[in-house]
N, C-alpha and C positions, 0 to 999 in steps of 0.2 A: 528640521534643518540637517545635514547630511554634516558628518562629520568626518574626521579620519579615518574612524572605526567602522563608517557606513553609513546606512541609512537607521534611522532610529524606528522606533516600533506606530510612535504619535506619528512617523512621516509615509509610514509606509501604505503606499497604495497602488493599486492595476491601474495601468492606464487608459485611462476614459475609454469605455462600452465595453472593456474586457471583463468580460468573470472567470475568475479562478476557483476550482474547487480541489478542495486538497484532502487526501483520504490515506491514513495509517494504519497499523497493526491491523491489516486483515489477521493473519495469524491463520491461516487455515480453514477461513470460515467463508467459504464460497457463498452460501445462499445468503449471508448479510452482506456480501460484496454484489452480488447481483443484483438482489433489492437495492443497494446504495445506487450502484451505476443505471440503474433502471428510473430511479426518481433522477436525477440526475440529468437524464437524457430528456425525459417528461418534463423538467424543470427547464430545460434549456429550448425544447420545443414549441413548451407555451409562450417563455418568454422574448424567444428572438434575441439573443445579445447580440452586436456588433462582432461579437470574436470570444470563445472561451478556452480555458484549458481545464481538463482532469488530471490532476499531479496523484499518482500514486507513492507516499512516500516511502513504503518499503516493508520488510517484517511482513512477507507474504504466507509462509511457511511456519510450522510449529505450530502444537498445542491443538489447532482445530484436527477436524478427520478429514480435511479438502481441500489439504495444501496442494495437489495435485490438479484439482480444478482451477482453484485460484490462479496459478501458472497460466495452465491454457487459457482460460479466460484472459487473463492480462494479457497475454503474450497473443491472441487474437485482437485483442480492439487497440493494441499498441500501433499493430501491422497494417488496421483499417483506416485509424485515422492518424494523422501526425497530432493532433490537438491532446490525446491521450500520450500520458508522459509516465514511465511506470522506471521508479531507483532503486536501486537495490537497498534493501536496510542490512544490520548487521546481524538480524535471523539468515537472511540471503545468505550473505555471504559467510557465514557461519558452515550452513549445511555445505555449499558448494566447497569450501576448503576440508569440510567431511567428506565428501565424493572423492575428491584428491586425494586424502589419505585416510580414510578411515579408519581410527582408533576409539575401544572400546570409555577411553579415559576423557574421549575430548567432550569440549562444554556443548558442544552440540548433544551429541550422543546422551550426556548425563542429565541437560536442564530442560531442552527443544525437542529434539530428537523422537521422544518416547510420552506417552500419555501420564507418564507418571508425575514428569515435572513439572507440569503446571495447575497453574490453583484454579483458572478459570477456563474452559474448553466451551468456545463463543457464546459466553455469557451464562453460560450454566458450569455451577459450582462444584469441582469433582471430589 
């Protein structure tokens, strides 16, 4: 039942023949983004929906070595099809406010930025 606050979690649903597939923290790992979008497309071609969407939800960048692929790739099948929907997370727009002004101090630079600050670099442990 929808309330003030929205729609609740028990009500929430696509409307009939839509499939939604919703995909986060790439994080710079292109080749697990391309196998993801690869079954994806395999899954949508065997099964014929009605209508789907690819929600990419953000956190493209950081920590992998392929933040750079991940971009073009995203930024290619954004532009091919409308059905693909690619947001920015707060890695995005992290780094892009690093482009603006680059400072040695900022949280990009010190936790994203750099291979040092993270614990997992796509699924293998650094």
């Amino acid at each position: 039942m929808a309330t003030e606050r929205g729609i609740g979690l028990a009500e929430a649903a696509a409307p009939d023949g839509m499939r939604i597939y919703a995909v986060g923290d790439v994080h710079g790992c292109y080749d697990l983004l391309a196998r993801m979008h690869e079954q994806i497309v395999n899954e949508v071609e065997r099964d014929r929906p009605d209508d789907w969407r690819v929600i990419y939800l953000g956190d493209y960048v950081d920590r992998g070595p392929q933040s750079r692929q991940v971009l073009e790739f995203l930024s290619s099948a954004v532009e091919s099809d409308p059905r693909v929907i690619a947001l920015a997370g707060n890695h995005d727009r992290g780094m892009l406010s690093f482009l603006r002004m680059p400072r040695r101090d900022s949280i990009f630079a010190g936790y994203g930025g750099g291979r040092h600050g993270a614990f997992l670099w796509c699924g293998t442990r650094i």
